[in-house]
C-alpha positions in Angstrom: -86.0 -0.8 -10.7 -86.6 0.6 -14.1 -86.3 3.9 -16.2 -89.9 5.8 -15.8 -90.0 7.9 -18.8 -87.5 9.3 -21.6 -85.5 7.2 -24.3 -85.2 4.2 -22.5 -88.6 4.1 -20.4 -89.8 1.0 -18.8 -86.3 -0.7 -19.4 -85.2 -2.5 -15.8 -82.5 -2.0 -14.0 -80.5 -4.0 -11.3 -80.1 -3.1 -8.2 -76.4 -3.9 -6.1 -77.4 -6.8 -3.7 -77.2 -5.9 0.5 -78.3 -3.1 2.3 -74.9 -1.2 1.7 -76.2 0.4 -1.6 -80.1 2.3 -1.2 -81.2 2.8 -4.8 -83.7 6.0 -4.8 -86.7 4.4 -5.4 -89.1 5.1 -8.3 -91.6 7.0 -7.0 -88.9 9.5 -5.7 -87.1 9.1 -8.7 -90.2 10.5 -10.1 -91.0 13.3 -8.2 -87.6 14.4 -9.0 -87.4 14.6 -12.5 -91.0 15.8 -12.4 -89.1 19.4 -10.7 -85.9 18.8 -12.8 -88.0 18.6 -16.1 -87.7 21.9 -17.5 -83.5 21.7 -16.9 -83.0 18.4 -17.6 -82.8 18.6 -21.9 -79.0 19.4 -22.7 -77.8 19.6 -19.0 -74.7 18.4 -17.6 -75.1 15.8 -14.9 -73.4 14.8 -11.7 -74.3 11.9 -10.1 -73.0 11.3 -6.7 -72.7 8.5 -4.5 -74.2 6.6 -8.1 -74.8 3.0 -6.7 -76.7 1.4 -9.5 -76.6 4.8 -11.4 -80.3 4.8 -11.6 -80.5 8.7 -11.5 -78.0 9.5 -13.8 -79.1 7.0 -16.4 -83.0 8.4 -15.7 -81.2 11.8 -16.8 -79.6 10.4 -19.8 -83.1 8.9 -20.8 -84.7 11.9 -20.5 -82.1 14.2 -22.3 -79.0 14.9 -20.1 -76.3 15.9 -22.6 -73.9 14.0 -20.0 -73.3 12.5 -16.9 -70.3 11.8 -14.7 -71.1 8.9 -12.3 -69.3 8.8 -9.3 -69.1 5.6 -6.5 -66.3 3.8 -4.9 -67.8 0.7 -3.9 -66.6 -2.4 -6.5 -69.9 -4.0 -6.3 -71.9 -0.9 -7.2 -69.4 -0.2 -9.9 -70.1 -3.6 -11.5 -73.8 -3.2 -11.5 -73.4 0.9 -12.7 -71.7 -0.6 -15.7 -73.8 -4.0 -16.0 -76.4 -1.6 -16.1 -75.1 0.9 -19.0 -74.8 -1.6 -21.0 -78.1 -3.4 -20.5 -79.1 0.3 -22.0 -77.0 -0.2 -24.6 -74.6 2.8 -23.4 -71.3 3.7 -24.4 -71.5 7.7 -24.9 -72.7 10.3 -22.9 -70.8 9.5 -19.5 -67.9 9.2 -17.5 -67.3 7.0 -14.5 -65.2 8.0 -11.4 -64.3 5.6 -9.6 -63.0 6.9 -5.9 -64.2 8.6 -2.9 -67.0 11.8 -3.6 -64.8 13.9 -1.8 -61.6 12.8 -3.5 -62.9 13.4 -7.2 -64.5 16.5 -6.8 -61.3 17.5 -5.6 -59.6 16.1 -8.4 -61.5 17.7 -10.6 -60.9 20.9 -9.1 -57.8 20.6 -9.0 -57.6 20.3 -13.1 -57.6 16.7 -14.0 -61.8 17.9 -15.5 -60.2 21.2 -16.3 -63.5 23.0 -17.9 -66.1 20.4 -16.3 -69.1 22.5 -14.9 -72.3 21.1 -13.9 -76.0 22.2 -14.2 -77.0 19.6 -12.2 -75.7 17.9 -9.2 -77.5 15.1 -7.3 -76.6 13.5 -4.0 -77.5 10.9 -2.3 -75.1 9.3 -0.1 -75.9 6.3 2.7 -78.5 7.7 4.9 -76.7 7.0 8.3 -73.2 9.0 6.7 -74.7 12.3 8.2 -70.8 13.3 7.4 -70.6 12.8 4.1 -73.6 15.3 3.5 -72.1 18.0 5.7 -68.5 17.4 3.6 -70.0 17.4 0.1 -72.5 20.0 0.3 -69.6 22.6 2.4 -67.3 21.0 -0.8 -69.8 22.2 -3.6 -70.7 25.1 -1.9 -67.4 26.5 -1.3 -63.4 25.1 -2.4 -65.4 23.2 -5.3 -68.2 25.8 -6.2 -66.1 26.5 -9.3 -68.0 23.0 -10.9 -71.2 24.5 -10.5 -72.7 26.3 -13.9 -74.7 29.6 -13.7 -78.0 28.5 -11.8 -76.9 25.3 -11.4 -79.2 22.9 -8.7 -78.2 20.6 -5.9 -80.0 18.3 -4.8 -79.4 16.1 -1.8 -81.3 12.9 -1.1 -81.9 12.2 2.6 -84.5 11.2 5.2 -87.3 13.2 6.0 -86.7 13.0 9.8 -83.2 14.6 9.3 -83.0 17.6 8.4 -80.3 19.4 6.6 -78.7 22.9 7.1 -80.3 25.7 5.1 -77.0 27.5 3.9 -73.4 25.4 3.3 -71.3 28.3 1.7 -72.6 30.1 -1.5 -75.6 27.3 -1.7 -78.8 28.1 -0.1 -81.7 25.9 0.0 -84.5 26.7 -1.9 -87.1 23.8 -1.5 -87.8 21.0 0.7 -89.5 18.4 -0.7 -90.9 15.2 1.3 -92.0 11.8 0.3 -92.7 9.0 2.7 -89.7 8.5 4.9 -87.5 10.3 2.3 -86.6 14.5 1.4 -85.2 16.3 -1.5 -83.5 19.5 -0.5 -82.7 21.0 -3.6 -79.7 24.2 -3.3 -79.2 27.1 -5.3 -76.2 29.1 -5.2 -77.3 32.9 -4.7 -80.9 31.5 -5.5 -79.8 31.6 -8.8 -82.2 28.5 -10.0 -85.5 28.2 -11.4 -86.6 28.5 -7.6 -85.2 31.6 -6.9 -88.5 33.2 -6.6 -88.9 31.3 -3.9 -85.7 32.8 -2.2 -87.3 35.7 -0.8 -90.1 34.0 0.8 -87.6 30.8 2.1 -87.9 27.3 1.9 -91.1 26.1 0.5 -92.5 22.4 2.1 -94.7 20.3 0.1 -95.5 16.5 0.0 -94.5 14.5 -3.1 -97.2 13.8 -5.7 -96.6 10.9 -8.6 
């Protein structure tokens, strides 16, 4: 893997060895900060389900004032922060170790008393159809109060499985596909820079590099 474009482009990145950890690859990586580009400078970042921590750092990279990583898994966590430092990393971020569920909750609850987030992106194991349902109904309703003014959403997931168009105050605004993979980005109230899409629903279009 490797950082496409910003600060640290072209740099490499490892990747945590198996098939528990699915680093989004670089072409989606792409597409995705291709759509993020004009929020992306100065935004607050949430990276969840972080593995390597590829998206987040591509944020940093590309002018993220912050990022909180989020992953449980002790071999992912070792790579996330073999990987900062191969970047030469050590402001900028936080990393939470512990369930997704658990620390948004946590930080809900007060322990990131003030933390809002302009940006939010998902992408947990493809076959934990769950964990989707329980983050997105999370963000979108007990831990809304995370989510900045026109803050975006954005789940990770494969194209064949499709996700819900509504969990609580988020709505989805565009579907985006890419091979075997989707982006479903989600506004809350449309309030994002797709919410002149709102009123004609969710827009479908294949992935470009």
């Amino acid at each position: 893997m490797r950082i496409i474009a910003g600060e640290f482009r072209s740099r490499t990145l490892e990747a945590p060895r198996g098939l528990a950890t699915r680093p989004t690859s670089d072409r989606l990586r792409e597409t995705l900060f291709n759509v993020l580009a004009p929020q992306i400078k100065g935004a607050a970042f949430l990276d969840l389900y972080a593995g390597s921590g590829a998206v987040g750092m591509e944020a940093l990279s590309r002018g993220a004032a912050s990022v909180v990583f989020v992953e449980r898994a002790p071999a992912a966590l070792s790579v996330l922060r073999g990987n900062l430092a191969r970047l030469g990393l050590t402001v900028g971020f936080r990393i939470q170790a512990g369930s997704v569920g658990a620390v948004l909750r946590r930080m809900k609850a007060g322990l990131g008393a003030g933390t809002s987030f302009d940006l939010v992106f998902l992408d947990p194991p493809y076959d934990a159809a769950e964990e989707y349902a329980a983050t997105l109904e999370l963000l979108g309703g007990a831990a809304s109060g995370l989510l900045a003014p026109g803050a975006q959403v954005i789940a990770e997931h494969r194209r064949k499985e499709r996700l819900e168009e509504r969990y609580g105050s988020l709505e989805r605004t565009r579907l985006l596909e890419q091979g075997d993979a989707a982006l479903s980005f989600y506004g809350s109230g449309c309030g994002t820079q797709t919410r002149q899409e709102c009123s004609t629903g969710v827009r479908s279009e294949e992935g470009r590099q």
